[in-house]
C-alpha positions as CSV (number, residue, x, y, z in Angstrom):
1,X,-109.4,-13.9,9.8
2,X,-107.8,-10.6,10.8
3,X,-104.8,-10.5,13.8
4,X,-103.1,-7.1,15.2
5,X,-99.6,-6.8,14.0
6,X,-97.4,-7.8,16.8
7,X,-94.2,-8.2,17.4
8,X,-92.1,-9.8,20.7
9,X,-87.9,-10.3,21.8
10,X,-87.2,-13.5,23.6
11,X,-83.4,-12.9,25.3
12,X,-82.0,-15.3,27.2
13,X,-80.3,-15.0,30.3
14,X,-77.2,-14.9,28.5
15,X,-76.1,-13.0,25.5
16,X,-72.9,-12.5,25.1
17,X,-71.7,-13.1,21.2
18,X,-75.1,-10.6,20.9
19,X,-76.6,-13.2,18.1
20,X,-79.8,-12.4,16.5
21,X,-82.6,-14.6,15.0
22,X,-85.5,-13.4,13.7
23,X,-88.5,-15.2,13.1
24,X,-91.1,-14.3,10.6
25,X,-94.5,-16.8,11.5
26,X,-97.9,-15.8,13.1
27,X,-97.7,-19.1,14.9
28,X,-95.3,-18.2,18.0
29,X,-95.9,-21.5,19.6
30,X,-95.1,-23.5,17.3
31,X,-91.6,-22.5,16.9
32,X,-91.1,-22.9,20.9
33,X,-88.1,-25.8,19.6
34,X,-86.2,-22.7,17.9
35,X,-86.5,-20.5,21.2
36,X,-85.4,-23.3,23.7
37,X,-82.2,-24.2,21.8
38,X,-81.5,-20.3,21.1
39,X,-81.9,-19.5,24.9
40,X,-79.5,-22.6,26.3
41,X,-77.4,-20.7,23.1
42,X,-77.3,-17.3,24.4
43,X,-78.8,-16.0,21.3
44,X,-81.8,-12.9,21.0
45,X,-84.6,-13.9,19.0
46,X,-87.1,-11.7,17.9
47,X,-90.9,-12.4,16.3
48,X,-92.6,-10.8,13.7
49,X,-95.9,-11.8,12.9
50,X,-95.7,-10.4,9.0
51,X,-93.5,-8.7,6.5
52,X,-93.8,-5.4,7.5
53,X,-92.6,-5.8,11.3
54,X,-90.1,-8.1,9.9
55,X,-88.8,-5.5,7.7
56,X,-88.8,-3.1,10.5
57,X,-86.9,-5.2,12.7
58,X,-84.3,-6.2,10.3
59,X,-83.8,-2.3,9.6
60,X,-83.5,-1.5,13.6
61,X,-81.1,-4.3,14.3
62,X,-78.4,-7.0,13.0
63,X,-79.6,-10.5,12.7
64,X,-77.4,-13.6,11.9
65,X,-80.2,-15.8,10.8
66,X,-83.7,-15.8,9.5
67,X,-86.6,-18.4,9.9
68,X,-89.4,-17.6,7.7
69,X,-92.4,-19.5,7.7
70,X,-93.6,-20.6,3.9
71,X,-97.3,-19.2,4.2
72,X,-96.5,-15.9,6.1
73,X,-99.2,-13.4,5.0
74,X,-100.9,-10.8,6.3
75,X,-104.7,-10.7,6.7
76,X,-105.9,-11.4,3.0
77,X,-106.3,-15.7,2.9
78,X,-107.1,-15.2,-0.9
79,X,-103.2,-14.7,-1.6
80,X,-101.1,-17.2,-2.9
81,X,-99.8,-19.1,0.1
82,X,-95.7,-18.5,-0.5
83,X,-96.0,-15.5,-2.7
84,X,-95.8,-12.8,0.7
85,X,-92.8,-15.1,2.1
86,X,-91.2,-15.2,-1.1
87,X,-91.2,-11.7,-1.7
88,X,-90.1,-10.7,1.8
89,X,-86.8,-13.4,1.0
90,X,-86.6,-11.6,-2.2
91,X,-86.4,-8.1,0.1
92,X,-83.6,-9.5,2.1
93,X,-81.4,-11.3,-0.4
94,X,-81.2,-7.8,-1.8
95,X,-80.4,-5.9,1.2
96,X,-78.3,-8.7,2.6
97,X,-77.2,-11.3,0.2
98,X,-75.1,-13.4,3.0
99,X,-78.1,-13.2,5.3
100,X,-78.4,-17.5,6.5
101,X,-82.2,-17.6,5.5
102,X,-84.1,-21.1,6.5
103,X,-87.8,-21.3,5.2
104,X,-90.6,-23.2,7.4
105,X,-92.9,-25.0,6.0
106,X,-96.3,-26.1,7.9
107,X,-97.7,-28.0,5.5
108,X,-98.8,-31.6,6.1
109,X,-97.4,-34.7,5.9
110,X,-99.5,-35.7,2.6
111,X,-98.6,-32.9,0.3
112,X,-95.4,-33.9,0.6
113,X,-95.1,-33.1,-3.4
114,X,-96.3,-29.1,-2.5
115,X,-93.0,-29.2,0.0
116,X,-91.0,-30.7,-2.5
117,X,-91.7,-27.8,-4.9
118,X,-91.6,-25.4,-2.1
119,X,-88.4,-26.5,-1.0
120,X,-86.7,-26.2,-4.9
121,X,-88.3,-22.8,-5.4
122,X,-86.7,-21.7,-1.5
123,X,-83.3,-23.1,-2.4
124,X,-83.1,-21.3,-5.5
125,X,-84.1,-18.1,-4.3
126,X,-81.1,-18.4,-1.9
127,X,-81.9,-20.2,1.2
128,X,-80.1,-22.0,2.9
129,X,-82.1,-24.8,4.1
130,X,-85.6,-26.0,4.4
131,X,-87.6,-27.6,6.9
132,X,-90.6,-28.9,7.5
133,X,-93.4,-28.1,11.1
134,X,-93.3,-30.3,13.4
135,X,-89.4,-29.2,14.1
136,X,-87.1,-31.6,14.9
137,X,-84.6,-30.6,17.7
138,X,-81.6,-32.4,16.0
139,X,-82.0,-30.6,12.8
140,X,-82.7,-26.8,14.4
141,X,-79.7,-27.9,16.3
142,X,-77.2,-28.4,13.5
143,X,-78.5,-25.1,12.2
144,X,-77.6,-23.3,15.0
145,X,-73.8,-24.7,15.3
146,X,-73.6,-24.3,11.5
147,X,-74.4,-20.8,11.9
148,X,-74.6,-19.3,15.1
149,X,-71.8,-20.9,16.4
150,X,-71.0,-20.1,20.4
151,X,-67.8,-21.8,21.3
152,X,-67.2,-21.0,24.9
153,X,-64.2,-17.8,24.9
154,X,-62.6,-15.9,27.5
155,X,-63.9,-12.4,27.6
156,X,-61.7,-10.0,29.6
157,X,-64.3,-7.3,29.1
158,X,-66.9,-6.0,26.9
159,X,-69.9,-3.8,26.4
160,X,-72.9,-4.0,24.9
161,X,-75.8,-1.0,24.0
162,X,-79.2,-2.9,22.7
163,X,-78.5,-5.5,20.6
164,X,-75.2,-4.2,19.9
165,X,-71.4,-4.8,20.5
166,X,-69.5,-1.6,21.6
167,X,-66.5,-3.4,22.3
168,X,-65.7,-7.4,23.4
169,X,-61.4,-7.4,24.6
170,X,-61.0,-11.3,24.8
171,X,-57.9,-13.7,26.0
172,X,-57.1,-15.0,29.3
173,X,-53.1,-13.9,29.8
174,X,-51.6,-12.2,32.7
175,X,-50.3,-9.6,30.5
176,X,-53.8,-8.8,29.2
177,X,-55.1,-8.4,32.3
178,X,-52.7,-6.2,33.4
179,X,-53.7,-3.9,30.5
180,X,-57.0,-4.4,31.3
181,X,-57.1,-3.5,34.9
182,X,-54.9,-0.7,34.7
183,X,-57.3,1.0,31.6
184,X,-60.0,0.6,34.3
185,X,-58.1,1.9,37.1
186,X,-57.3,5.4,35.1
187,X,-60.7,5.2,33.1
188,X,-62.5,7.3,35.9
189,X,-59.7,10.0,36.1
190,X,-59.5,12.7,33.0
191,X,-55.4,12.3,33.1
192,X,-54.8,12.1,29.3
193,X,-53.6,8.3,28.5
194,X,-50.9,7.3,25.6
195,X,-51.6,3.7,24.6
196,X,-48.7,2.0,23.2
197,X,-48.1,-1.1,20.9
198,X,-47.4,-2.6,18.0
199,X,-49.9,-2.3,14.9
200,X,-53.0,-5.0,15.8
201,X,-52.6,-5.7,19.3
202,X,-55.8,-3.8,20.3
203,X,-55.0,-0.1,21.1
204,X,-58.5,1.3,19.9
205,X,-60.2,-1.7,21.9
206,X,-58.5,-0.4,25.1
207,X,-59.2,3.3,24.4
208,X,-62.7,3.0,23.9
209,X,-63.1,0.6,27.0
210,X,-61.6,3.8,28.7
211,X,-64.1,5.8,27.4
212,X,-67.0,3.4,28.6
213,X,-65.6,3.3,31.9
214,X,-65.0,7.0,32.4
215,X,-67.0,10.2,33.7
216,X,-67.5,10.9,30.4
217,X,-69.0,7.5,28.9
218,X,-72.6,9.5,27.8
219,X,-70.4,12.4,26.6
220,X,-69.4,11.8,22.8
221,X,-66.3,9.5,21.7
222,X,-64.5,11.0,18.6
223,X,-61.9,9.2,17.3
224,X,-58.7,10.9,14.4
225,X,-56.8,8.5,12.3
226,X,-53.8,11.1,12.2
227,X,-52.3,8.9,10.2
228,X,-54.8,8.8,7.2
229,X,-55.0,12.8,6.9
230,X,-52.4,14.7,5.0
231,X,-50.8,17.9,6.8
232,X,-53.2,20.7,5.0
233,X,-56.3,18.3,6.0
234,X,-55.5,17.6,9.6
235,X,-55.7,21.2,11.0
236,X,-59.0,21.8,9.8
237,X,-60.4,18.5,10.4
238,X,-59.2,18.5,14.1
239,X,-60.4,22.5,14.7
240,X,-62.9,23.0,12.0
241,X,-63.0,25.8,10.0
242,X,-64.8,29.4,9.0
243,X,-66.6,29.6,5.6
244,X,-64.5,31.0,2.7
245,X,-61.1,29.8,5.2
246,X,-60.0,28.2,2.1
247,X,-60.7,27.0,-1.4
248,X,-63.7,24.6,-1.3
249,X,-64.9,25.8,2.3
250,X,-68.5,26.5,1.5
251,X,-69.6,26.3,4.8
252,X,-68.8,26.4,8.2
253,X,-68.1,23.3,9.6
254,X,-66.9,21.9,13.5
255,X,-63.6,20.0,14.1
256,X,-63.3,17.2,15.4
257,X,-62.4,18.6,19.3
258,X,-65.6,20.7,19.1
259,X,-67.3,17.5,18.5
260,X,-65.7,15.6,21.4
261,X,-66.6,18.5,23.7
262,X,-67.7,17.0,27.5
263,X,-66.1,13.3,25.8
264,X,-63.0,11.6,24.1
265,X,-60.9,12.4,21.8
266,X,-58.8,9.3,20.4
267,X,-56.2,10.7,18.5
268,X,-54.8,7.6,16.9
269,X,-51.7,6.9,15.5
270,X,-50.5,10.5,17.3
271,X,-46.7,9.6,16.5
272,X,-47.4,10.4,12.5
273,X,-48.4,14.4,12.7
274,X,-45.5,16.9,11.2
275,X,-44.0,18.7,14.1
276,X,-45.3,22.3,12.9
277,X,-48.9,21.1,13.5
278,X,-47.6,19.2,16.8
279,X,-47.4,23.0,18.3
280,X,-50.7,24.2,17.8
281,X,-51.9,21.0,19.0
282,X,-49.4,21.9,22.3
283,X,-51.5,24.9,22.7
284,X,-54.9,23.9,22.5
285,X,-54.5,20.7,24.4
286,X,-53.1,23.2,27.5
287,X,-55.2,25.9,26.6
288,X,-58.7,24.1,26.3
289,X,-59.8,26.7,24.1
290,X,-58.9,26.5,20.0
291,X,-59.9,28.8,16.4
292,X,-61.3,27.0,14.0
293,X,-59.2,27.6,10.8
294,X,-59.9,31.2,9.4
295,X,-61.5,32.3,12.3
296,X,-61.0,35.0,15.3
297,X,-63.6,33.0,17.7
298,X,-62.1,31.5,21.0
299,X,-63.9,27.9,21.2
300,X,-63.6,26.7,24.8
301,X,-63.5,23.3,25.0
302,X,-63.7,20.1,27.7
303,X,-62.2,16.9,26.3
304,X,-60.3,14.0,27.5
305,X,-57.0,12.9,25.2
306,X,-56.3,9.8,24.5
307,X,-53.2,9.2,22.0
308,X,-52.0,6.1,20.7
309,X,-48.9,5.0,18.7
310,X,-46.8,1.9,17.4
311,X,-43.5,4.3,17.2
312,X,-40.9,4.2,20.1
313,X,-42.0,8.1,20.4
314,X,-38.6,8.7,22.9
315,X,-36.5,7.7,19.7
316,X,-38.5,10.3,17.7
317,X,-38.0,13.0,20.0
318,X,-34.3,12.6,20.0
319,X,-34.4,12.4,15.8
320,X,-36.4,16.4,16.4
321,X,-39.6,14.4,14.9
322,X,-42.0,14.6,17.7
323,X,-42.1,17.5,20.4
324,X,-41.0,16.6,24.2
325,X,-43.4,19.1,25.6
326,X,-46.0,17.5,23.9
327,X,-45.1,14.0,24.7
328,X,-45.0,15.0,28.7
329,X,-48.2,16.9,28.1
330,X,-50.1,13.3,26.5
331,X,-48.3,11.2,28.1
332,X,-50.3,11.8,31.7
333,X,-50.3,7.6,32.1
334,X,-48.7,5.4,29.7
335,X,-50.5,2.0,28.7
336,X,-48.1,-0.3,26.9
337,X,-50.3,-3.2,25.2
338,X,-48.1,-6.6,24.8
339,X,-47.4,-8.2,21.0
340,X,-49.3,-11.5,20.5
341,X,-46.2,-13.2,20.4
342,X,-45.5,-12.2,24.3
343,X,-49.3,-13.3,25.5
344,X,-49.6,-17.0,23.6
345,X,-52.2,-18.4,26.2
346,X,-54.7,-15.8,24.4
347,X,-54.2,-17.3,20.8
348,X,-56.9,-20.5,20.8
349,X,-59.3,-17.8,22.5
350,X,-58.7,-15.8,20.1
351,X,-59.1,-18.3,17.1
352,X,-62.6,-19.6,18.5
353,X,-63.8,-16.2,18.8
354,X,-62.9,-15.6,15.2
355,X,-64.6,-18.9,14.2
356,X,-67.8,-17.5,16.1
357,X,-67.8,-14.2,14.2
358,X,-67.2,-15.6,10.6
359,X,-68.8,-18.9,10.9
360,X,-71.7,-17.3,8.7
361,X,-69.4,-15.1,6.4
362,X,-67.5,-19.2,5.6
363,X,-70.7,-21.4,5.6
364,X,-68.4,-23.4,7.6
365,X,-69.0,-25.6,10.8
366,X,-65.8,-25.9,12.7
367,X,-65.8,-28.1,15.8
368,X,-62.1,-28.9,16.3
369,X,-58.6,-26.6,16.3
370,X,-56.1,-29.1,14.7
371,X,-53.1,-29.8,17.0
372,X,-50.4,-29.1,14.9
373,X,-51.8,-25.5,13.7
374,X,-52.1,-24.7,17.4
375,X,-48.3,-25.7,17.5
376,X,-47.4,-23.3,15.0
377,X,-49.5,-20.4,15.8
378,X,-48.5,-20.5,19.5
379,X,-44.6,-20.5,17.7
380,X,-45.2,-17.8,15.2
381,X,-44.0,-14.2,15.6
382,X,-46.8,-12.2,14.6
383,X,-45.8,-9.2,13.2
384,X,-49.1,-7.8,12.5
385,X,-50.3,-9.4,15.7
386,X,-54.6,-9.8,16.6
387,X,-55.3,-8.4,13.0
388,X,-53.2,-11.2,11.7
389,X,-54.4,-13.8,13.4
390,X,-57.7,-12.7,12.1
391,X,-56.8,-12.6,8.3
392,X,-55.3,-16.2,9.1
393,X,-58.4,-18.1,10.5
394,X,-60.9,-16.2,8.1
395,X,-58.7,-17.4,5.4
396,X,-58.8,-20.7,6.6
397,X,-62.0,-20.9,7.3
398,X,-63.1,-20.5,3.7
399,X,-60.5,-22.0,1.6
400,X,-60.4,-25.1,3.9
401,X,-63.2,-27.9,4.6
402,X,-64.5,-30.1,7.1
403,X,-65.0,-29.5,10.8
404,X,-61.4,-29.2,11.8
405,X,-59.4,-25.8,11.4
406,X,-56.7,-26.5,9.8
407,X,-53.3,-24.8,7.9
408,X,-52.7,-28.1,5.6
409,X,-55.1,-27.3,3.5
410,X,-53.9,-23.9,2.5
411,X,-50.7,-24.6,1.2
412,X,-49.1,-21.3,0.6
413,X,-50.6,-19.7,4.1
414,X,-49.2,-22.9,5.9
415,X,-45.7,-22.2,4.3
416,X,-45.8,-18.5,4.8
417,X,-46.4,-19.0,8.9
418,X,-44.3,-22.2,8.7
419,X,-41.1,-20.6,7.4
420,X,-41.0,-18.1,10.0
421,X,-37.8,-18.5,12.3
422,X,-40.1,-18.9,15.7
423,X,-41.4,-22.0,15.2
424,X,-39.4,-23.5,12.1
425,X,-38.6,-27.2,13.6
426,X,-35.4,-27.5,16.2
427,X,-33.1,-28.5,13.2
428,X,-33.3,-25.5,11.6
429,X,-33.6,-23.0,14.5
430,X,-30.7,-20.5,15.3
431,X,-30.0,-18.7,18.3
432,X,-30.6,-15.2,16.2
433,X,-30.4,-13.3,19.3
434,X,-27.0,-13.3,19.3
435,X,-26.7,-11.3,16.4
436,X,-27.0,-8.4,18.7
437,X,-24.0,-9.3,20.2
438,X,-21.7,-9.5,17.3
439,X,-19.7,-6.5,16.5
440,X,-20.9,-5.2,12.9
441,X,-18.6,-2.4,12.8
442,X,-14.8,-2.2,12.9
443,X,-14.8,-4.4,10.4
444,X,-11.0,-4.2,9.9
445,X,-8.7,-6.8,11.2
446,X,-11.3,-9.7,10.3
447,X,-11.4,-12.6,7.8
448,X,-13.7,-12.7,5.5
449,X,-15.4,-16.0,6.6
450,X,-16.1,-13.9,10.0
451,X,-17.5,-11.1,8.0
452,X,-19.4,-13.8,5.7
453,X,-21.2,-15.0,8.9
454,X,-22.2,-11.8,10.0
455,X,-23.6,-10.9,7.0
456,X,-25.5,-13.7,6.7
457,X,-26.6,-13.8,10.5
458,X,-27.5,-10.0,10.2
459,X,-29.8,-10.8,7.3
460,X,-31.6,-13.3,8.6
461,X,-32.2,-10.7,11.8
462,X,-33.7,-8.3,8.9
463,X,-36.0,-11.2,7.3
464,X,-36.7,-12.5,10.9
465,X,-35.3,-16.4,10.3
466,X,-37.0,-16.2,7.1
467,X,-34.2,-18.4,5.2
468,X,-35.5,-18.2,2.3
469,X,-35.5,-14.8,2.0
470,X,-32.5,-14.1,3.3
471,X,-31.0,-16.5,0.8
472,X,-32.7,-14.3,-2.0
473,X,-31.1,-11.2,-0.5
474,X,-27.9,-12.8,-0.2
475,X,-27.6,-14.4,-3.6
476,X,-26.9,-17.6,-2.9
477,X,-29.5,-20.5,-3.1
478,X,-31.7,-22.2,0.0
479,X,-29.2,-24.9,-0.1
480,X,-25.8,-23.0,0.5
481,X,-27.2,-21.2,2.8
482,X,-28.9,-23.8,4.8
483,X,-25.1,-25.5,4.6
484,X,-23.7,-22.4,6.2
485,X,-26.1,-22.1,9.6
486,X,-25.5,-25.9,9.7
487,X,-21.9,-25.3,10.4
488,X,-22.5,-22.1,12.1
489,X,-24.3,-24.6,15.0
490,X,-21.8,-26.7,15.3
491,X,-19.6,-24.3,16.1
492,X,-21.7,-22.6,18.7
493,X,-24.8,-24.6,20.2
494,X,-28.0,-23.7,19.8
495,X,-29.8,-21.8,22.9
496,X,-33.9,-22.4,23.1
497,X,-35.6,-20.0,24.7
């Protein structure tokens, strides 16, 4: 029996985590189970009817999850029955050795021994599971959840190209959507933009969903890490350079605003160039035209800037580390980007949207957000903000178990969050704030249990309430010092905020 190589995409009407299945079987209807439960899912599933469109497909696109039918073959009925399926797993585990791969079997009830053989040989080869035709919806079901989970999150905005995430901004807070509307608002304008906040709250997210929403959205989106390029390396990656400009310049090569031309350029992390390069920078930005390095060529150019920084950029400019004609000439619109810490409603979106994303990475199924985490993170200070919260539920996600995410079962991770001064429990808060208003100089005139306290109050400022760090810097042990805020307290209530 011969049958023309086909291959077919069933979306549903709703896609929006942008999950993949394939589906490797010449016997489309017979998998109609995986298809109904992947549409009510909001998962793409594509169909290949052998190996080679399979292959094909799983070069063209990501996939989260592979169903591959045992006796997949191709037209010759003379081959062994699993050795083309086998060999195509064999193909992926190589390429993708994380890849969630199920195998099908269609054979009948009574060679139940074959599937029982079948089934060791697919396990050890690396799959995950394996089931036997007719499906049954409970056990395609579980599969899903287990690995395509699609927890219900609040998506403030996102864009997709194919199959494809170009960018997903999710929470729910006021203050988010603030930032949101306003990176709209000024997307369609070309007014260079300065995006401000602290490391991990989502500066590049923003940027780029400027970009998208701009005149320029087909035009090219070039993005510099300023920060990751050393002063002799920036120049010439930023305006190119002539061959021969320099040692090791074999050829002519285009910078990185030559590249952006009609687009974007993000110029991340803008606050970390030395001020002689900040100049030329000046000049080109204003002049629209820029040499590449060794060269005598006037380049005109047509870009839109976007900057970004985590630096208080004013405070630079009055150290003479960044230029105030530059800042006034990036800073057409400022966009300041709130910490975690100030936009808590956005956490438990957040989490589940991380759960979604490494579900298959864990080869965990998590159904339930234990209470008392949420308690904590919603408390926590989050210095390194979105990209922390990340690092936190990944790590939990693998070193824990069972269906409910929780911080118990990593100790050290649920003492390293638990310790910090936000959410350490009412005994042992302290009204740190006020440490501002304590005079730390003129330090004449006072006793030295006044000076003890501040020391001791400034410290913990510096190790943000971390007591037992502060204790290590002060050289006293956890207990003293924990004797010392008690009295501080009773002397001067504490204020909750």
């Amino acid at each position: 029996m011969t049958q023309t190589d086909t291959k077919k995409t069933i979306r549903s009407p709703e896609h929006n985590n942008l999950a993949n299945i394939l589906i490797v079987d010449r016997n489309i209807k017979s998998n109609r189970l995986i298809l109904e439960l992947s549409a009510k899912k909001g998962i793409h599933v594509n169909i290949a009817n052998n190996t080679k469109i399979a292959l094909d497909m799983l070069e063209k696109d990501d996939h989260h999850l592979i169903f591959i039918n045992d006796s997949i073959n191709q037209q010759n009925e003379n081959q062994n029955n699993h050795k083309i399926s086998f060999e195509l797993l064999r193909k992926i585990r190589t390429s993708s050795p994380e890849m969630p791969i199920v195998m099908v079997a269609s054979l009948e009830n009574n060679h139940q021994q074959e599937n029982i053989e079948t089934a060791v040989k697919a396990v050890q080869a690396g799959c995950i599971d394996f089931i036997t035709k007719p499906l049954q919806k409970e056990k395609i079901r579980n599969i899903l959840d287990s690995y395509l989970p699609n927890h219900n999150v609040s998506i403030m905005a996102s864009a997709n190209q194919g199959n494809k995430n170009l960018y997903k901004i999710v929470g729910k807070s006021p203050k988010l959507a603030q930032s949101v509307n306003l990176a709209k608002k000024i997307a369609p304008t070309s007014i260079p933009v300065l995006v401000c906040g602290e490391s991990g709250t989502g500066k590049e997210l923003i940027s780029y969903l400027i970009h998208h929403h701009s005149k320029r959205a087909h035009a090219p989106y070039i993005k510099v890490n300023c920060a990751a390029l050393s002063d002799s390396l920036l120049e010439s990656e930023l305006f190119g350079h002539e061959k021969g400009a320099f040692t090791g310049a074999y050829t002519k090569r285009k910078g990185k605003f030559e590249s952006a031309n009609g687009g974007t350029l993000l110029l991340d992390e803008i606050s970390e160039t030395p001020i002689k390069f900040q100049a030329k920078l000046l000049r080109i930005i204003e002049q629209q035209n820029l040499q590449r390095v060794g060269g005598n060529e006037n380049i005109d150019i047509n870009i839109r800037i976007i900057s970004t920084t985590n630096k208080n950029i004013p405070n630079l400019i009055q150290k003479g580390n960044f230029r105030l004609d530059l800042y006034y000439r990036l800073n057409g619109t400022k966009l300041i980007l709130a910490p975690l810490r100030k936009r808590t409603e956005d956490i438990s979106e957040l989490i589940w949207h991380f759960v979604n994303l490494y579900t298959k990475e864990s080869k965990r199924k998590i159904t339930k957000l234990d209470p008392k985490m949420m308690d904590i993170l919603k408390n926590y200070y989050w210095p390194g903000n979105i990209r922390q919260l990340r690092n936190v539920v990944l790590t939990s996600m693998i070193l824990g178990s069972g269906e409910t995410l929780s911080l118990a079962d990593i100790s050290w991770l649920f003492e390293e969050i638990k310790l910090n001064h936000q959410h350490i429990d009412e005994n042992q808060k302290y009204d740190y704030q006020n440490v501002q208003n304590e005079q730390t100089q003129g330090l004449s005139g006072r006793s030295l249990r006044e000076l003890e306290k501040l020391a001791i109050l400034d410290t913990l400022k510096q190790t943000q309430g971390n007591q037992r760090k502060a204790a290590e810097v002060l050289g006293i042990t956890d207990r003293t010092l924990r004797g010392k805020i008690k009295r501080y307290k009773q002397k001067q209530p504490m204020q909750t905020t």
